[in-house]
C-alpha positions as CSV (number, residue, x, y, z in Angstrom):
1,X,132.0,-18.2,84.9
2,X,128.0,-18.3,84.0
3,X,127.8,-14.9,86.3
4,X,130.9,-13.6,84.2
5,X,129.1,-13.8,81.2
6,X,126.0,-12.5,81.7
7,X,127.6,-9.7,83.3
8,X,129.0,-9.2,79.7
9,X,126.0,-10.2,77.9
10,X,124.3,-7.3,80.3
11,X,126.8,-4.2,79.7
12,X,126.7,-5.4,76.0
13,X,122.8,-4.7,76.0
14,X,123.0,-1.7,78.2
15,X,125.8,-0.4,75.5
16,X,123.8,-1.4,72.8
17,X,120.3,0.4,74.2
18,X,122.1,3.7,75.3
19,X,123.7,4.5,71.6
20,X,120.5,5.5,70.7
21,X,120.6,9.0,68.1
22,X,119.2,11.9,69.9
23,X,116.1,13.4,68.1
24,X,116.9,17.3,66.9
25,X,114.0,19.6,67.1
26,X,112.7,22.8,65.6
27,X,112.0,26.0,67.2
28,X,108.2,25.0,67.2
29,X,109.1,21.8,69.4
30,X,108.3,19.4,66.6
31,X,111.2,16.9,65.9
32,X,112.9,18.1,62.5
33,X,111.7,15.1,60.4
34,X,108.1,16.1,61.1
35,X,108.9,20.2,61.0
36,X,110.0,19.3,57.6
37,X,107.3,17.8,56.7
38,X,104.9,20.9,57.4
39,X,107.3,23.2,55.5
40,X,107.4,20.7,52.5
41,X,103.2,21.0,52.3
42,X,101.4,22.9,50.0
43,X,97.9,23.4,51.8
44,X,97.1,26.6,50.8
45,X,93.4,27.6,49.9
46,X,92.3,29.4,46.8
47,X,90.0,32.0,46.8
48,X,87.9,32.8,44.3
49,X,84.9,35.0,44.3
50,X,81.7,34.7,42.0
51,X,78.5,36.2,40.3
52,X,75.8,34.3,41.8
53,X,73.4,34.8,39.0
54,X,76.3,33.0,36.6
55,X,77.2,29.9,35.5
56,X,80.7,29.3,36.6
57,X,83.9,26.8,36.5
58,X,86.3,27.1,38.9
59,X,90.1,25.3,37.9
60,X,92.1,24.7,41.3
61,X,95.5,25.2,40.8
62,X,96.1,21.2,41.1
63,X,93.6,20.2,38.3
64,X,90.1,19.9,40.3
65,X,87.6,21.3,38.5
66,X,84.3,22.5,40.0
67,X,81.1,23.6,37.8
68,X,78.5,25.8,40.0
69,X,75.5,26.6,38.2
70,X,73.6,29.8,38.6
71,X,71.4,30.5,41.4
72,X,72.8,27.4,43.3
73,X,73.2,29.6,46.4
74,X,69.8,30.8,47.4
75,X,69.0,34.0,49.2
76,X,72.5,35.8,48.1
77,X,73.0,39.2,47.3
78,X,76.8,39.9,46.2
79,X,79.4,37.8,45.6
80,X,80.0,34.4,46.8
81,X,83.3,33.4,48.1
82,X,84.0,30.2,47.5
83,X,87.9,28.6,49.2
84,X,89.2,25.7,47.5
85,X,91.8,23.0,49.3
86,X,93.6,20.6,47.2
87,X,94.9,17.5,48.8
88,X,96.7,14.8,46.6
89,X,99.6,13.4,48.6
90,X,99.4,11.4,51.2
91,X,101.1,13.7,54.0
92,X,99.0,16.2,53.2
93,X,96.0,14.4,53.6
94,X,97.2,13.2,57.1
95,X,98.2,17.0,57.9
96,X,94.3,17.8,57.2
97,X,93.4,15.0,59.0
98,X,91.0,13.9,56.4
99,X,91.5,10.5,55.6
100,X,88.4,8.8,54.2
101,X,86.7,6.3,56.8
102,X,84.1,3.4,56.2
103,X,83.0,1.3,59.1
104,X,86.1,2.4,61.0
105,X,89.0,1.9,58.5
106,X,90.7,3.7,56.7
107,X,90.3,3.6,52.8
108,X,92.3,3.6,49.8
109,X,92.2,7.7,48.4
110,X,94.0,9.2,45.3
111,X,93.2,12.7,47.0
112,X,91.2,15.2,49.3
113,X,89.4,18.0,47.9
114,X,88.0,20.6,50.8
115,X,85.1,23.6,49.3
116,X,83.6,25.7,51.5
117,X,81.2,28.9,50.5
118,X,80.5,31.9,51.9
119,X,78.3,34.8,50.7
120,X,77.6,38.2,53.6
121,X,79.7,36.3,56.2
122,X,77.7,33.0,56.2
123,X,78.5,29.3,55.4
124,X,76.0,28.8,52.4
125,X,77.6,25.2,51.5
């Protein structure tokens, strides 16, 4: 009778394990929970391009706002391309991979804000 039974308890358990839903994926091979989560994202840079001899505010399209002075960028001649990220929800900020790290965890962030700068083809930030 006690082998009866955990014969039962046993298909039960192999019954309960192998109902398990199968995971759809995309055409990129991602599953289609995380696929939808990369069409849902709105990382797209901004470009704007600048006088170098101006003062000048940039307004991101999500509210950042950056003030560069004039002459900041030394040795330029022509304008300054200057890409703007704006990263304020959390799966975005995992997508870009830049959480904020002290002493090897992981902190608390209300957002990610990525600038780069470019003037004749090189980096100048």
């Amino acid at each position: 009778m006690k082998i009866f039974l955990k014969i039962i308890q046993l298909i039960s358990l192999m019954i309960i394990l192998g109902c398990t839903k199968e995971i759809e994926q995309s055409k990129y091979g991602y599953n289609l929970e995380l696929q939808n989560l990369l069409n849902s994202s709105d990382l797209r840079a901004e470009e704007f391009k600048i006088d170098n001899s101006k003062d000048t505010t940039l307004f991101g399209n999500k509210g950042t706002v950056i003030s560069i002075p004039k002459d900041c960028f030394k040795d330029v001649i022509g304008p300054v391309k200057i890409e703007l990220i704006e990263s304020f929800k959390l799966s975005d900020i995992v997508l870009l991979n830049a959480q904020t790290v002290s002493n090897g965890q992981i902190l608390q962030t209300d957002g990610v804000v990525y600038v780069n700068a470019t003037a004749n083809g090189f980096i100048r930030l």
